[in-house]
C-alpha beads as a LAMMPS data file, in Angstrom:
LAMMPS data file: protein, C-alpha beads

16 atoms
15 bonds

1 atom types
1 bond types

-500.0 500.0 xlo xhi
-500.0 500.0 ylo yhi
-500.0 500.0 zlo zhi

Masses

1 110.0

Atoms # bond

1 1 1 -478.269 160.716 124.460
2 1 1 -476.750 157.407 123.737
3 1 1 -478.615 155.039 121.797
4 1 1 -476.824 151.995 123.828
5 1 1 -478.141 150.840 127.368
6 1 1 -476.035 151.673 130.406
7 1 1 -475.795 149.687 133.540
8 1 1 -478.493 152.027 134.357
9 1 1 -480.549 151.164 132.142
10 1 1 -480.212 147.465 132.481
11 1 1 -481.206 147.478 136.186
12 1 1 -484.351 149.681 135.382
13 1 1 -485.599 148.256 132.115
14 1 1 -483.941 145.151 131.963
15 1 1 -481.814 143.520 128.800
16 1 1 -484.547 143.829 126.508

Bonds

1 1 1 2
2 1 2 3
3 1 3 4
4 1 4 5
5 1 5 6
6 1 6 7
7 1 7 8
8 1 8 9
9 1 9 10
10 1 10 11
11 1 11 12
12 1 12 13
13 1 13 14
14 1 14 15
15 1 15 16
């Protein structure tokens, strides 16, 4: 896994 947030990411957990 990849320690840096996808776009994915951003849209579920947010920036922070």
């Amino acid at each position: 896994m990849s320690q840096r947030a996808t776009v994915n990411d951003v849209e579920i957990r947010g920036p922070v």
